[in-house]
C-alpha positions in Angstrom: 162.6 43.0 195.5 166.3 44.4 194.9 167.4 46.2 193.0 170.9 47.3 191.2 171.5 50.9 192.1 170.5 53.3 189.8 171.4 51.7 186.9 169.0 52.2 184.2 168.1 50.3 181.7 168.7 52.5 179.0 172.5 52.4 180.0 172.8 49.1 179.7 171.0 48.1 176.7 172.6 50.6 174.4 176.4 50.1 174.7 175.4 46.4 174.3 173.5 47.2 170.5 176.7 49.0 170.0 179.3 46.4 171.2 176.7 43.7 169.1 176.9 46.4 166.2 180.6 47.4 166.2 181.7 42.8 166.3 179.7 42.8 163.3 181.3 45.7 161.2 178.1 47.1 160.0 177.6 51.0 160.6 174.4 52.3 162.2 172.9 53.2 159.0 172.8 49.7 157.9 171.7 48.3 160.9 169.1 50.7 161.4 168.0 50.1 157.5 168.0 46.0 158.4 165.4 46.5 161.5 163.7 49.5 160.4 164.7 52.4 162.5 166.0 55.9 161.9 169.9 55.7 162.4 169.5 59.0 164.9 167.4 56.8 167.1 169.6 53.9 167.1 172.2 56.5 167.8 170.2 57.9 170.6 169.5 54.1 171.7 173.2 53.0 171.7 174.0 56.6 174.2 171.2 55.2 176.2 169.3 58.6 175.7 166.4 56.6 173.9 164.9 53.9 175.7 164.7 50.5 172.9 160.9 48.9 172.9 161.0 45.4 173.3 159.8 44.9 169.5 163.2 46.7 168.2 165.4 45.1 170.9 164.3 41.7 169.1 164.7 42.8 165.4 168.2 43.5 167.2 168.4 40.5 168.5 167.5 38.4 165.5 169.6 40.5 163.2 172.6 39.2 165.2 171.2 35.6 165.9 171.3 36.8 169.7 168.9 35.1 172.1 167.8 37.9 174.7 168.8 35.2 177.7 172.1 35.8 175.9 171.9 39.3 175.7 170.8 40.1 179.3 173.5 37.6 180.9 176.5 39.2 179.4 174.9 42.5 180.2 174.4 41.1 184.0 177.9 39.8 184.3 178.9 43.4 183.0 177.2 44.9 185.9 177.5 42.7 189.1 180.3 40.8 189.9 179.9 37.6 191.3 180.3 38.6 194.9 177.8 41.2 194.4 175.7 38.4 193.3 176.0 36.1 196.3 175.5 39.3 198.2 172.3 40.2 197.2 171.2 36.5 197.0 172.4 36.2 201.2 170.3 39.6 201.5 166.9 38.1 200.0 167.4 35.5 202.5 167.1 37.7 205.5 164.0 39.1 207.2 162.6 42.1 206.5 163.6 43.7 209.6 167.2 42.4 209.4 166.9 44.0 205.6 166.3 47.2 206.6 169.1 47.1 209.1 171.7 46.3 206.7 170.1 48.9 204.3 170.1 51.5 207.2 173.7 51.0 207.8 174.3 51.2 203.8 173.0 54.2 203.9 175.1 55.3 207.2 178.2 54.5 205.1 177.1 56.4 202.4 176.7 59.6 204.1 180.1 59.5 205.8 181.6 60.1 202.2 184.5 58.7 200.9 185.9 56.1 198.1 183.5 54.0 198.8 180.4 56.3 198.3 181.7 56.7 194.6 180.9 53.0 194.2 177.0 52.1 193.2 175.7 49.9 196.0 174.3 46.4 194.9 170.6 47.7 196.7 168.6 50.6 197.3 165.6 50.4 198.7 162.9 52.1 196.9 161.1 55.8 196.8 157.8 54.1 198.5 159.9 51.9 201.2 161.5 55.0 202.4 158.8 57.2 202.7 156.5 54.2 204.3 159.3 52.5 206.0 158.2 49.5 204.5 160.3 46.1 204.3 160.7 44.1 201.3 159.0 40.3 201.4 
């Protein structure tokens, strides 16, 4: 499986509530009174400090007549580019071995420092694969 690098979920999600929020001129007060939240933890959620359960995230959503397939793909084209996209598609296509060549060499390029280490990679391999060495299927 692949995944983004290090970009949590939390981080996303909340700005997104907020940009949602802001387009609709209500404060968090009201919107937190309309789905029946406390306004500190819809403040917390829109930081990204406070995760948002699936039930609130759709009282969001059907507050602002959002579909989530909506709400995750302007959220995905916030965070990958298109490249990044064919990237990662071209990376699922190789074998495992020829995976965790090119993840090897990411991580080469990484420790050499740099502009381009301050830039999130579009894969990391996970805790268990680099303490098993396992590839991903």
């Amino acid at each position: 499986m692949v995944f983004v690098h290090k970009i949590r979920q939390v981080q996303l999600v909340g700005p997104k509530i907020r940009q949602l929020r802001k387009e609709r001129k209500l404060t968090q007060t009201e919107l937190a009174s309309r789905i029946g939240i406390q306004q500190s933890d819809l403040s917390r959620m829109e930081k990204g400090e406070y995760r948002v359960s699936l039930d609130t995230l759709f009282r969001i959503l059907a507050e602002f007549n959002v579909s989530i397939g909506e709400f995750f793909d302007d959220v995905a084209e916030e965070s990958m580019t298109p490249r990044d996209v064919e990237l990662v598609r071209d990376l699922k296509r190789l074998p495992s071995d020829a995976r965790r060549e090119i993840e090897a060499f990411i991580d080469f390029k990484r420790s050499q420092g740099g502009p381009a280490d301050r830039r999130p990679a579009a894969i990391s391999p996970t805790r268990r694969e680099r303490r098993t060495g396992s590839g991903r299927n």
